[in-house]
N, C-alpha and C positions, 0 to 999 in steps of 0.2 A: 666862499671860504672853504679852506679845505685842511685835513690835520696835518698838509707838508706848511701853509700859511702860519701855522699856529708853531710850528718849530719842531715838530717830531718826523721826520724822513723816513718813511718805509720802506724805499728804495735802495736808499742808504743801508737799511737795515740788513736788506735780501743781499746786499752787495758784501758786504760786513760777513755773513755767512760765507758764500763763497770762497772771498780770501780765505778766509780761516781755515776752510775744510782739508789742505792741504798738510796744516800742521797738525792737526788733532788725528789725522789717518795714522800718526808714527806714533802716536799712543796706546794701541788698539791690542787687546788682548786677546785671547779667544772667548774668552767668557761674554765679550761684549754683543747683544744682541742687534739688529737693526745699524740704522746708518744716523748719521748727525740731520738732525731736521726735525725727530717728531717731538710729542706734546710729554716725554719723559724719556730716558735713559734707560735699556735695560740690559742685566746683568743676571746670566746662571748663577744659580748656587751651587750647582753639582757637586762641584772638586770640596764643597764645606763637608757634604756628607761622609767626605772622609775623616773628619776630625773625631776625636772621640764625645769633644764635648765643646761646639765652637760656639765663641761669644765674640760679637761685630762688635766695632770700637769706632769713632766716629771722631773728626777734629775741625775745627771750623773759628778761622780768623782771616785778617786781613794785613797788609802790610802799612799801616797807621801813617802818619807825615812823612814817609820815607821818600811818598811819590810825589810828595813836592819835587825834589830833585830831578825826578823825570821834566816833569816841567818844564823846569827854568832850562837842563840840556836837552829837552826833545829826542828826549831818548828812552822810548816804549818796549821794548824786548828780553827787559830785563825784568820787570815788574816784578811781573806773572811769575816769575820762580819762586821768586818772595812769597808769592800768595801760595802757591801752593808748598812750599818749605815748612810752614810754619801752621800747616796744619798737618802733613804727614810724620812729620817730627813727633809731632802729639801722637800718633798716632803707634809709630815705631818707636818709642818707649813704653811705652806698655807691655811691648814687645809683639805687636802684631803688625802685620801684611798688610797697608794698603791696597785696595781692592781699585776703587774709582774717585774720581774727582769732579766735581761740577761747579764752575766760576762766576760769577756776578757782578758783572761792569754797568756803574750807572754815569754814566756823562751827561756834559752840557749838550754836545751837537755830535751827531754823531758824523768819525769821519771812519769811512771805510777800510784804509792803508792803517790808520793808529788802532784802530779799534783790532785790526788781526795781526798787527805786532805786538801788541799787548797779550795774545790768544797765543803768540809764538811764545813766548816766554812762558805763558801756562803750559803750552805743551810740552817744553823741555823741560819743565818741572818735573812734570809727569812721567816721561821716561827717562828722566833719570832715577825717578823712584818707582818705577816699574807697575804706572798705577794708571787707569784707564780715563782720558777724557772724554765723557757719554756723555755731557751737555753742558749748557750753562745761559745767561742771559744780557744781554744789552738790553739798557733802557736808557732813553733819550728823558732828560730833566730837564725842558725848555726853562728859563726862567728860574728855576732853583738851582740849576748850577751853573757856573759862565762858561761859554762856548766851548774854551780850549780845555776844560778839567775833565777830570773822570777820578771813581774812586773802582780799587775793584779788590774782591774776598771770593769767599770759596771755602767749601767744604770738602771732606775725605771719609771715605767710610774704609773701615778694615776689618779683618777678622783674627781671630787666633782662638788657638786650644784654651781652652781654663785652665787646665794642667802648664801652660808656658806662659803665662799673663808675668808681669812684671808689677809687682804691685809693693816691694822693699819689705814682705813682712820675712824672709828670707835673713836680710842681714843681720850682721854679727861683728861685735869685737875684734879686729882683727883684719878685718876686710880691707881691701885695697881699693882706694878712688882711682878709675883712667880717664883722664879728660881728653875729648876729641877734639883737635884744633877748627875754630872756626874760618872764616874769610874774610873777618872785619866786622864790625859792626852789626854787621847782618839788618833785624829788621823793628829795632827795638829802640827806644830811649831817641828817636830823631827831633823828639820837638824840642830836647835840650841840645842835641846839634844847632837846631837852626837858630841856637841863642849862641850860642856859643861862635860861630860862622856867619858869618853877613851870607844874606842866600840872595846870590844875586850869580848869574852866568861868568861873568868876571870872577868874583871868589872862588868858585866850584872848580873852574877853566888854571887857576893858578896850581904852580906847580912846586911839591915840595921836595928839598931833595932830601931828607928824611922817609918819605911815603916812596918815592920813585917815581913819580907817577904823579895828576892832579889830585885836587882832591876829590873832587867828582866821581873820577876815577877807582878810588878807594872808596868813598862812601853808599856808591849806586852799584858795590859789586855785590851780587845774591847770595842769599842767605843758601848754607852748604845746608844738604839732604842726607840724613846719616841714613838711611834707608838699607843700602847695600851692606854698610859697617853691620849693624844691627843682623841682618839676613847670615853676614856671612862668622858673624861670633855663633849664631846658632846652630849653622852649618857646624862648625870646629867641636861642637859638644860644649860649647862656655855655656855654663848659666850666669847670664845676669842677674844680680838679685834687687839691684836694683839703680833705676835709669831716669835722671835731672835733663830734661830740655833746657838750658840754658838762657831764657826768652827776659821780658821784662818783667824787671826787680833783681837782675843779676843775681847773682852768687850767694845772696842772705834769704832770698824771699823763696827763690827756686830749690834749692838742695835739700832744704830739710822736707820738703812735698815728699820726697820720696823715703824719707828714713821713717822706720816707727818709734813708739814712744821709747824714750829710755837707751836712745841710741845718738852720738853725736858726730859729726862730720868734721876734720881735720883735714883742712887745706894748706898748703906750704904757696905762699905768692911768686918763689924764687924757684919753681920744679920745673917752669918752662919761661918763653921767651915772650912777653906782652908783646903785642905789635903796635908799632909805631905811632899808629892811629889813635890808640886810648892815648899816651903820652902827651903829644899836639890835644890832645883836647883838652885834657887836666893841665894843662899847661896854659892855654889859651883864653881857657874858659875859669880859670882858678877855682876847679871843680876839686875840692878835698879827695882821697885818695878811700873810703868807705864809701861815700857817692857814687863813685864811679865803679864800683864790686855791687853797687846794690841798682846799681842802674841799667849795667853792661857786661857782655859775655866777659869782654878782658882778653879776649883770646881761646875762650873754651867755649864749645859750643854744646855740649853733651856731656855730662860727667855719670859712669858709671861703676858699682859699686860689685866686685868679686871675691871669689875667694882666694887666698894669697896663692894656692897650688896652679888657678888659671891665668896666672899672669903671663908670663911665655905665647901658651896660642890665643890669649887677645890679643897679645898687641901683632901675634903674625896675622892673626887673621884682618884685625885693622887694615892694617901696613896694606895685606893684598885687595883690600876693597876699595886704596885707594886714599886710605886717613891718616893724621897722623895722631898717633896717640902719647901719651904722655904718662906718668906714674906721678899723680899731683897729692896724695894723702890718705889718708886712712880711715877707717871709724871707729870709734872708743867706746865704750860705756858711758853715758854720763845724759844728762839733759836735751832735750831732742833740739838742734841745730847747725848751726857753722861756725865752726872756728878756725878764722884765714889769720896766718901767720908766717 
């Protein structure tokens, strides 16, 4: 007997590497020390000691029942954007710089091709949010997980000045809400899709002409990286005062995270365009119209909070990083939360 009889492939594993290395090379900063293989990841600090006063920020989740969908379409490349989305999101509303990234894929069997398509999609996570893939892990689950699954997460580490942290104690009466459009659904609220949608390759393969496209299609598209938006409002001299990642608990649970006491957040539902995807599902699913604000982006993946004189070069500087932004409300005086109307 030997540990390939018992169901863990360590060949498999070394092979698994290999593929991979190809994509994690286009992630690669300078700071980054050493090459993909050893027993940690390592990372200068140099360029920190130029800050006056830097505090590392750290974001760490995963992309929940979304990757059923992979699944059932056999379709791995996308995942991994998701994983790493949704934690440098976290990361860049604070207002700092993701730094590096390291991934955590645990499967039933491992196969070599899935396992660094999987590893492609982290790494285009990665450079698109300009943030280093220095390691990460497969682990084979003989037995606790069936053959063809996998689950995968991932953490981020960032840094920024103390002096530019985003932390909302900043806002004010008066202040302008800019929501950043998201790409659908992104990476939240799926186990009420899968009630909502028969999950089966046929349902996901059907096509709406509402969506344009399957639904699959729509549902399995990655969660957007405001990373660049974030970098380049700071570039233009915008202060943010303050910045809602837009994740699970929608629109009620997330926005007031960032207000302080004695401060309330005014959202208008009619300032932008819902996409078509929340519709079909309140629809389909006779999910109530607060459910779905307390569930799901809605169409807003970012909502952040200025002063009315910086409206102009946010939204240019959005525009050129590539987002689209929106002017969805305001904040008032009053009790600290959300009021969508």
């Amino acid at each position: 007997m030997d540990y390939k009889s018992s169901g863990v492939d360590i060949e498999a594993g070394y092979r698994s590497v290999e593929l991979m290395k190809q994509y994690v090379k286009g992630t690669m900063r300078p700071e980054v020390l050493g090459g993909l293989g050893g027993f940690s990841g390592a990372f200068s600090l140099a360029k920190i000691k130029e800050m006056e006063d830097p505090v590392l920020l750290s974001g760490t989740d995963g992309v929940g029942t979304k990757i059923k969908l992979a699944f059932l379409l056999d379709r791995h490349d996308t995942i991994g954007i998701d994983a790493v989305a949704m934690c440098v999101n976290d990361v860049a509303c604070a207002g700092g710089e993701p730094l590096f990234f390291l991934d955590y894929i645990a499967c039933g069997k491992n196969y070599p091709e899935k396992i660094a398509s999987i590893v492609k999609g982290v790494a285009e996570g990665c450079r698109q949010s300009d943030c280093a893939l220095i390691g990460g892990e497969t682990a084979e689950h003989p037995g606790l997980m069936p053959e063809d699954e996998y689950d995968v997460a991932g953490f981020s580490v960032g840094v920024v000045d103390r002096k530019d942290i985003i932390d909302g104690h900043e806002i004010e009466d008066g202040d302008l809400l800019i929501g950043m459009a998201s790409t659908g659904v992104h990476s939240n609220g799926f186990s009420l899709v899968r009630k909502i949608f028969p999950m089966t390759r046929e349902s996901l393969e059907t096509y709406y002409d509402e969506l344009g496209e399957t639904l699959g299609e729509t549902l399995l598209r990655p969660t957007r990286i405001y990373v660049h938006a974030l970098k380049a409002l700071k570039a233009a001299g915008v202060r943010v005062r303050g910045c809602s990642h837009i994740t699970g608990g929608g629109f009620y649970e997330n926005v007031p995270r960032m207000l302080p006491d004695g401060r309330r957040a005014v959202i208008k539902k009619d300032s932008y365009k819902v996409p078509p995807i929340f519709r079909l599902m309140a629809e389909k699913g006779q999910v109530d119209e607060k459910m779905m604000y307390n569930t799901y982006n809605m169409g807003i993946g970012m909502v952040l909070a200025i002063h009315p004189e910086d409206k102009d070069p946010a939204f240019a500087a959005i525009q050129a990083a590539g987002d689209t932004p929106y002017l969805i409300g305001h904040i008032e005086n009053g009790e600290k939360g959300v009021t969508l109307c």
